[in-house]
N, C-alpha and C positions, 0 to 999 in steps of 0.2 A: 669467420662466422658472421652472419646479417643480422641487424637488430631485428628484423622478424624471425628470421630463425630463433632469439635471442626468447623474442615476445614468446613464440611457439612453445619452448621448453616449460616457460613459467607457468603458461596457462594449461598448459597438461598435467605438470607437479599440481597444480593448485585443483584441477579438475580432479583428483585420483585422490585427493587428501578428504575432499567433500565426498568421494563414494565409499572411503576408509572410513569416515563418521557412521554412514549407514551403516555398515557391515557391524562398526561395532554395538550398536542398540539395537541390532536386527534381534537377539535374543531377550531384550528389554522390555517389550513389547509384547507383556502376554493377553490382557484384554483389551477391552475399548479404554477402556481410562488411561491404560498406559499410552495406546497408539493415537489418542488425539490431545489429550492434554495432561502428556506424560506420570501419569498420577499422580499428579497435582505437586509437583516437586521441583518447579524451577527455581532457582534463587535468584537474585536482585538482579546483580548484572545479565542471566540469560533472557531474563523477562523483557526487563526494558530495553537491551538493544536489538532483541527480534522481533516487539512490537514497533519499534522505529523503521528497524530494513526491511519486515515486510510490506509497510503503509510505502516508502518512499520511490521504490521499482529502479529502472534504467532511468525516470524521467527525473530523478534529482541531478543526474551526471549530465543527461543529455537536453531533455523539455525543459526545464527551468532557464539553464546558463542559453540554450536557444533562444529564449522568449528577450532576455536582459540582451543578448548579442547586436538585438534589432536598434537598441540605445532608444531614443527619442521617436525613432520613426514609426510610426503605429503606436504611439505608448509604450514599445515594448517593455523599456524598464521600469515604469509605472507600474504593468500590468504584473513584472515578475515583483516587483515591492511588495503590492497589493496580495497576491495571491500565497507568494513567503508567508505576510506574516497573517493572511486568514488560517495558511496552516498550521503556525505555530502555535496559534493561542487557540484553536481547536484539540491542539496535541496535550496541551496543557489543561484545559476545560476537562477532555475526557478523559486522562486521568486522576483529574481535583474530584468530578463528582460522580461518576459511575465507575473507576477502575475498582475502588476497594468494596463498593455494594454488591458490585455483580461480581466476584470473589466469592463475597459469602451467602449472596443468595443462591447463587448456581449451584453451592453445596446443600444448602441448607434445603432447597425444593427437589429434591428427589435425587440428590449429586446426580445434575444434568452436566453431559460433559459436547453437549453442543449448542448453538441460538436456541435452535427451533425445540431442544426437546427443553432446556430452561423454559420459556416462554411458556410450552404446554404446561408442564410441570408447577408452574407460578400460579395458571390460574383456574390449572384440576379441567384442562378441555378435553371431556370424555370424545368429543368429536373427534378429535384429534385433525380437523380441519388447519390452523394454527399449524401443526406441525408439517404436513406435507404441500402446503401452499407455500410456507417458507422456505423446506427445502426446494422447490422448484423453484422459485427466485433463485438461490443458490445456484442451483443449477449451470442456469440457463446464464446468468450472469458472468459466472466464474468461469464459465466455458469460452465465454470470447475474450476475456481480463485476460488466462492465463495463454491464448492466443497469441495476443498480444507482446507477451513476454517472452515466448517462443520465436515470433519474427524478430524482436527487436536482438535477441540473441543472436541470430541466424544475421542479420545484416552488420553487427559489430565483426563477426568473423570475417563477413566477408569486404567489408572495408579495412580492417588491419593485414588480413591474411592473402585474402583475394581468393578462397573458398566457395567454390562454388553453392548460393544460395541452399538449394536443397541439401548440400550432404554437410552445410554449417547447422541447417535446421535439427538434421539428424541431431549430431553429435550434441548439442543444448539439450535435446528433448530428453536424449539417453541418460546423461548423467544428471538431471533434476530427480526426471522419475525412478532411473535408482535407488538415489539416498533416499526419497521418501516413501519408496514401496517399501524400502528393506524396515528403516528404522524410524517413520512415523513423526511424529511431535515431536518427541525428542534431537531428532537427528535433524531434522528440519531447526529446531529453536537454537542448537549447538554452532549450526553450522552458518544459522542468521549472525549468533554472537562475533564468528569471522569474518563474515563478509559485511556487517553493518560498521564495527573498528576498520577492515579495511576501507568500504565508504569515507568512512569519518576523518582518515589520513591525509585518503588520495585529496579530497572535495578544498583540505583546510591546504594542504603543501601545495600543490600547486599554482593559484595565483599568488600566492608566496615567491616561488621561486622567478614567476614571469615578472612580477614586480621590482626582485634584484636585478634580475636582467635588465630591466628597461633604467635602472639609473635609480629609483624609488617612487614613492607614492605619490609625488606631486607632478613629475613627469608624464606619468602613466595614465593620469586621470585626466591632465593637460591634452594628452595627446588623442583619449577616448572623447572627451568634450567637442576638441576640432574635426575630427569625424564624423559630429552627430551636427559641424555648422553651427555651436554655439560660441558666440564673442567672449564669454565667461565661461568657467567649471559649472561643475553639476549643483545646482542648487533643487531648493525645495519642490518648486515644480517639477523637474525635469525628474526625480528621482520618485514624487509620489501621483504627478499626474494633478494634483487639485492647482485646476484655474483650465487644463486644460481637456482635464475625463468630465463626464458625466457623474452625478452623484449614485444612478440608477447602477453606471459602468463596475463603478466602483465597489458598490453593493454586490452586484452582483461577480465579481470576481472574489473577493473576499470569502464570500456564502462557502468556498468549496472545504471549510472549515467545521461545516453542519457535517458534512459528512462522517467524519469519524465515529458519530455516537452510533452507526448503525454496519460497521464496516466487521463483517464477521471474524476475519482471518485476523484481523485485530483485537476483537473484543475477547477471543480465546486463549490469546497470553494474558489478559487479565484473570480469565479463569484457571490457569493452569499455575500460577505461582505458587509458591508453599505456604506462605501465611499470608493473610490479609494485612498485617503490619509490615510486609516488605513494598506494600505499595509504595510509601511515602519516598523511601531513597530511592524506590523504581522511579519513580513520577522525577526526581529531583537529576538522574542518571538523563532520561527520556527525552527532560525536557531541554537539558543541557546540548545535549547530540540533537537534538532536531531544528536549536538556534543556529548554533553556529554553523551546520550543514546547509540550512536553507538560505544563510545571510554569503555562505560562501561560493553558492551556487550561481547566486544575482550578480555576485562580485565579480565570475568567472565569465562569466558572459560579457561581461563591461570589458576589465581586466583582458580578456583575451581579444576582445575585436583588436581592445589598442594594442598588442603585443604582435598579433597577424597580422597586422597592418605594417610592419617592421620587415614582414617578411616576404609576403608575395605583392603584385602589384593590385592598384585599385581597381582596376577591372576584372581581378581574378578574384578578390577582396570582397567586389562588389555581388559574386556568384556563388560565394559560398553558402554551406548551408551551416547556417548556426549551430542546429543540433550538434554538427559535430565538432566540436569547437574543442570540446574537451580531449579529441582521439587527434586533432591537428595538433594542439600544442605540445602532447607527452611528446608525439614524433618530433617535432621539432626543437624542444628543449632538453629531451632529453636522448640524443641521439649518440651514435660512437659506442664501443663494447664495453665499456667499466657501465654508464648511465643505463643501457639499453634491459640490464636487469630489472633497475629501478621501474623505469617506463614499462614493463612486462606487470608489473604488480598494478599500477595504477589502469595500466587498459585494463586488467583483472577487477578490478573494482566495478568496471561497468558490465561484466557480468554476472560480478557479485551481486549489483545491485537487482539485476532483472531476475537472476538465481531464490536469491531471499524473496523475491515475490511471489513468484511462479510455483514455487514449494508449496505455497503458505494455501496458495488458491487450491490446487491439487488437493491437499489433504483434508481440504473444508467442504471440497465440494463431494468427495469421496466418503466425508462421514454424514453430508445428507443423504447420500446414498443407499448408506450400509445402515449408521445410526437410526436417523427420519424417515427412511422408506423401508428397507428391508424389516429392520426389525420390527416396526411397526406392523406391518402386511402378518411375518413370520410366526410374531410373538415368544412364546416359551420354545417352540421347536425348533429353536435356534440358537446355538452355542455359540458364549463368548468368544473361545476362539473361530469359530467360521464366522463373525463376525469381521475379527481380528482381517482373514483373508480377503472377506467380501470387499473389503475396505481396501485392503491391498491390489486385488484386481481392478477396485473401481479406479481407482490412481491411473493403471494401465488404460481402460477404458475410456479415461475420461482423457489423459495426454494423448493417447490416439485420435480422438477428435478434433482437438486442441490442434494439433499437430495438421492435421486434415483444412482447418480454418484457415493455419497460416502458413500453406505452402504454394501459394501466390507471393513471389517474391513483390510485387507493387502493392500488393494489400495494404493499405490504412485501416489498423481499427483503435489510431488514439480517439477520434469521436464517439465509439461503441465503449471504449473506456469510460470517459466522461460519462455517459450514458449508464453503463454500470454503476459508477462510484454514486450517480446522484439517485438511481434505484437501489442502491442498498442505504443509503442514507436516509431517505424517506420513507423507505418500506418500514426499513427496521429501526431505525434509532429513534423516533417518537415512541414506539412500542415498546424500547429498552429503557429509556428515559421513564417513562413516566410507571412502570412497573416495579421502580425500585425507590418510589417517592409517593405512591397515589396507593392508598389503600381501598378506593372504593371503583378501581378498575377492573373491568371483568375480562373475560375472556371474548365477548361480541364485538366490547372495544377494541381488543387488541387485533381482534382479527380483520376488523373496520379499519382499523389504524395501517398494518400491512397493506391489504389489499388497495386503500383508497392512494395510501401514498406512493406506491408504485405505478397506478395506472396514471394518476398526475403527472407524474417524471413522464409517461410516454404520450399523453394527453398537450402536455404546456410545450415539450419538443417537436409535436407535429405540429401540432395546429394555431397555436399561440407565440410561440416565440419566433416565428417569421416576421409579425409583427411588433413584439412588444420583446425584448432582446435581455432578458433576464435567465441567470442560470436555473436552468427548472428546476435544481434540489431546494432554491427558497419555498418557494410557492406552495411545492411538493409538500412539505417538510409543514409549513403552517395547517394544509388542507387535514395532513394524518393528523395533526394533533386536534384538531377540531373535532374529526369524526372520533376517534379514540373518548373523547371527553362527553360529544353530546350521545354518539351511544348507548358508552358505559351507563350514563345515567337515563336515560331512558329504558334501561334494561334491568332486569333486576340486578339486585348488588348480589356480590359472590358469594359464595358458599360461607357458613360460621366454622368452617374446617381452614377453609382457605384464610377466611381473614383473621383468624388465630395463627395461623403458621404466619400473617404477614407481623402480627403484631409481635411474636416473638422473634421474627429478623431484627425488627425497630428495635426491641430491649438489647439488643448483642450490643459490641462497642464498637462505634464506626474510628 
């Protein structure tokens, strides 16, 4: 039997366990509360390892340890230091001060169970403008994000498997949308809790194991150093880049840290938990699994050039492509039939990882759909459950297009990602932020705030950062909060209804 035969078996048990989840909350699931933030019932550990595996996708396995692969040359390991730990202490940030507010304001403003109808909800927008402009960011965004996870699905089959592109795309697309048609939030958050611990294993054992192999840590780093042409080990510079980034560089890789406050698919396991007091060991779980993953990710890139380096020659060495660093070394270290199980789980991880993402988008972009459009339009002549459905079919709808994006096997849409992450960061997390802290923000603001900081993100990426090389979520991200504030206050202040319901959130206990 072949270790891909081997791999084959693992990833079909593991694919049929994820559509066993759905099946089982497919009856769980009788209105909107249950099917998007499973009536508000997850406990600590499903919270915070689903809010981790779905922010981190395929690129903690593959995009991070790629970027750290390049060592010295380009900055690359600079640039993956820099960009780790903006995302760490973002991870940490947006759980310390928005995870447990927006908790219990989402309940408290009209138990909103998604961005856009919270937002409305906060600040009483009869317009309901607010609502259906942010579902269309949603949208339109989530549509090429979850794209993206579909190709990148489609291309790990077909380099472990050799699968032809289109019918690896199929088979990814099938069993996402499954488990999340059938069973929603919950089956989605269940199944994150798997694949985010499997992340968490594969990410930490493996430069582990290549480390025994090469003799230990002093060999290994020795031998990554004389690779990258250094007379010494990796010191201060080589590892964080200062003396030889730019300060602007540096900023602006860091920045990708802003984004969290505005990342929907994220910000909905914060609302979905059971009490607002399980924030805190959520936050302490969260923030544990997003160090060591991201520290192990930089590590793997390092760690494995020097380990492949052992293995093929330097001209083959020289041709590889980073990203996959992680799918060379399982084959290679872990090869032969006792190991070739093992190695089966850990390739599993990498579409654990792009799985847990691709869920998370699906089911957000599905409840701006159902929730922020349909029923809005609908109103009362529309039942919880055909809700429930609309939401179900939008999932189908929306992976069909999805699917349609990325069956261009040469497509690149990591750029339209970036793109994505720093339009939802700007649109919406000034709007979230400052909603849950500013009582004399209205609803002009918020919708000033949205609107301006999205068209910035596409504003400072066209026209601006050809010249001036700054990630546009900064820029983006200061512009909303400006307009948000001079606005607000040039507009009337909100309603004496609204800012009573704000002042009784304030009396709750944070």
């Amino acid at each position: 039997m072949s270790d891909a035969f081997i791999h084959a078996i693992v990833l079909a048990l593991y694919l049929l366990v994820m559509l066993g989840i759905g099946v089982f909350f497919f009856n769980k699931s009788r209105n909107q509360s249950d099917y998007f933030l499973g009536g508000r019932k997850l406990n600590v550990w499903v919270t915070s390892m689903s809010a981790q595996a779905s922010d981190m996708s395929g690129w903690l396995l593959m995009g991070l340890p790629g970027t750290a692969f390049l060592l010295t040359h380009n900055n690359g390991m600079a640039e993956a230091f820099w960009t780790a730990l903006g995302l760490a202490v973002g991870t940490y940030i947006n759980w310390l001060i928005l995870a447990k507010r927006l908790r219990k304001y989402s309940e408290h403003a009209g138990n909103s169970i998604t961005i856009p109808t919270y937002l409305e909800n906060r600040f009483g927008d009869k317009t309901h403008l607010i609502r259906m402009i942010a579902a269309i960011f949603i949208i339109i965004f989530f549509l090429i994000y979850t794209a993206s996870q579909f190709s990148a699905g489609a291309k790990l089959f077909n380099a472990v498997f050799g699968l032809d592109y289109s019918v690896a795309l199929l088979i990814g697309a099938v069993v996402i949308v499954g488990y999340t048609f059938l069973g929603g939030f919950l089956a989605v958050c269940w199944t994150d809790l798997i694949q985010g611990s499997l992340m968490f294993f594969a990410i930490i054992i493996l430069p582990i194991v290549a480390v025994v192999k090469m003799g230990g840590s002093s060999e290994t780093f020795q031998l990554a150093a004389s690779l990258a042409e250094l007379p010494h080990s990796f010191g201060l510079t080589e590892w964080t880049g200062i003396g030889t980034m730019s300060v602007l560089s540096i900023i602006s890789i860091a920045a990708w840290g802003l984004g969290y406050f505005g990342q929907p698919h994220i910000l909905t396991r914060f609302m979905g938990i059971k009490h607002s007091s399980d924030i805190k060991p959520a936050r302490r779980i969260a923030t544990f699994w997003v160090i060591c993953t991201l520290a192990a990710a930089v590590l793997l890139g390092v760690i494995g050039k020097a380990y492949i380096s052992t293995v093929v020659s330097p001209e083959v060495l020289n041709t590889m492509d980073g990203e996959r660093i992680f799918i060379y070394m399982v084959q290679h270290l872990l090869a032969g039939p006792g190991l070739a199980i093992i190695a089966g789980l850990l390739l599993t991880a990498i579409l654990a990882a792009i799985m847990s993402t691709a869920d998370s988008q699906l089911l957000v972009t599905s409840s701006a759909i159902s929730e922020d459009i349909c029923k809005n339009i609908f109103k009362s002549r529309i039942t919880n459950k055909q809700l429930v459905w609309i939401s179900r079919l939008s999932v189908l709808v929306v992976a069909f297009i999805a699917y349609f994006l990325a069956s261009n096997p040469e497509s690149s849409v990591f750029d339209l990602v970036a793109y994505a992450w720093a339009g939802f960061g700007a649109a919406f997390g000034p709007a979230i932020l400052l909603s849950l802290y500013w009582r004399r923000m209205n609803w002009q603001g918020a919708l000033a705030g949205i609107i301006s900081g999205g068209l910035s993100v596409i504003i400072w990426r066209l026209l601006i950062k050809p010249y001036f090389n700054l990630y546009e979520l900064l820029p983006a991200f200061i512009v909303s909060v400006i307009f948000i504030i001079v606005i607000s206050l040039i507009t009337p202040e909100p309603s004496a209804e609204i800012q009573k319901e704000y002042e009784s959130y304030m009396q709750s206990d944070f």
